[in-house]
N, C-alpha and C positions, 0 to 999 in steps of 0.2 A: 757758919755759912757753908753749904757744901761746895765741895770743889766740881770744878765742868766735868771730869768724867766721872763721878759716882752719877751725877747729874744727867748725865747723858746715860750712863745705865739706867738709872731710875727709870726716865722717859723710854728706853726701849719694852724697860720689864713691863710697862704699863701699857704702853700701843700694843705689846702680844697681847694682856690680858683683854686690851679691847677687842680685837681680831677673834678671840677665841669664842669673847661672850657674843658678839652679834654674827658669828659665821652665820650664813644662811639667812637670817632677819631682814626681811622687806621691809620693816614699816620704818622712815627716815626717824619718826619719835622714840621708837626703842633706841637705836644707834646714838641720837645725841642723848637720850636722856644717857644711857649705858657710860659712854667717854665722858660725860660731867661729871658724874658721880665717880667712876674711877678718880679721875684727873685731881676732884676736888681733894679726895680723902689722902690720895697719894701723897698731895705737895700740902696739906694743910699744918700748919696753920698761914704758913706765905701767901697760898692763893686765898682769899677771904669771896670772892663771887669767882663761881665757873658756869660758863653756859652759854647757850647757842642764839642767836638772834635770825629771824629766818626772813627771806622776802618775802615780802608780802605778794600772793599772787595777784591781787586785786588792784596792786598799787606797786610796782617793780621798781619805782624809787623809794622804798621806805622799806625799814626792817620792823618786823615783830617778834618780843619775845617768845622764845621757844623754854624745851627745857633747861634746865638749872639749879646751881646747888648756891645759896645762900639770901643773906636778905634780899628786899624785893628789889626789884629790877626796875627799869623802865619800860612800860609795855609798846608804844614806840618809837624808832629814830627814824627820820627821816637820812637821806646818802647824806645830805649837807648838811647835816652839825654831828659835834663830837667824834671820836675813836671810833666808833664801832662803824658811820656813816662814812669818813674818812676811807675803810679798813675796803670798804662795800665799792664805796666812790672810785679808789684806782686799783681794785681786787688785789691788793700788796699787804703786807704784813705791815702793823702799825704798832711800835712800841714805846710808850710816853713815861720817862723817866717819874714826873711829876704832871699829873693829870691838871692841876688850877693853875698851871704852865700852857696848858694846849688850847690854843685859839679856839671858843664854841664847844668846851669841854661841857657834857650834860652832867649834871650832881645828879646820879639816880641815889646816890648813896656818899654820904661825905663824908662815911672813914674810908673811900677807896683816895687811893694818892700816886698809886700809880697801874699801867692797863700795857696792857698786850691784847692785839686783837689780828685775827688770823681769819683769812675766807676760807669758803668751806665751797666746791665746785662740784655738780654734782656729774655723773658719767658723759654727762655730752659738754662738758666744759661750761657750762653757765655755773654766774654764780647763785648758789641759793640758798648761804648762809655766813653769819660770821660764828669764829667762836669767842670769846669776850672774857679774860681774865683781868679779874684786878686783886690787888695788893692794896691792904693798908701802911705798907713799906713803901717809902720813898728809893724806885732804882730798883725794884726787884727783878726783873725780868732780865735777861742780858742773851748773847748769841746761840747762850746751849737750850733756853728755851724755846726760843724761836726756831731751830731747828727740828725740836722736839715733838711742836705744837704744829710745826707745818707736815713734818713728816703723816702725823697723827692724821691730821684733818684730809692730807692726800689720799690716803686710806679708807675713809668714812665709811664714802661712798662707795665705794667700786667692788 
């Protein structure tokens, strides 16, 4: 298991590399496909699903899949069931030690066991994404990722 500051390195060398790859890049699908794909390769095999769930403009209570890096996802969640709706529901960081623990947890995939999910804000302060990591570890996630992942997601956009 890595320790909080190689950990906390890690997460910095990787938010640069996201910053460097989408400088200048308008379209929001480069930017999160870009941070999945880093993020996933960076921490894998721990993170086993990385990827962005977006609001839906037609429906601003409900997320749809965006992009992502592992099996398939849920294409969508409504704010009021599961992590990621939760995450959407009170725009906070949601980290669930053990997922078939969490009241209204969706099985998009039943080797994930445990989730971190992070909103994603975009320049005028709305929210218009989550990003959505799970583990097939039980307890994977802990404070260095969630700083890591917010730091990340503050950034996206802007």
């Amino acid at each position: 298991m890595m320790n909080k500051a190689d950990k906390a390195e890690q997460y910095r060398q990787v938010h640069q590399q996201i910053r460097a790859v989408v400088a200048g890049e308008r379209s929001r699908t480069a930017r999160f496909a870009t941070a999945a794909c880093l993020l996933a390769h960076a921490f894998a095999p721990r993170f086993y699903w990385t990827g962005f769930y977006e609001v839906d403009p037609e429906n601003p209570e409900e997320l749809v899949i965006g992009p992502y890096q592992g099996t398939l996802g849920c294409l969508r969640i409504p704010f009021s069931r599961g992590v990621c709706g939760a995450a959407a529901r009170t725009r906070q960081t949601q980290m669930v030690d053990d997922v078939h623990a969490f009241a209204g947890h969706i099985a998009c995939d039943a080797n994930s066991r445990s989730e971190i999910v992070v909103p994603v804000f975009d320049k005028s302060g709305a929210l218009c994404a989550v990003l959505d990591v799970d583990s097939a570890e039980l307890a994977a996630f802990d404070a260095a990722d969630k700083a890591g992942l917010e730091a990340i997601c503050a950034d996206l956009l802007t």
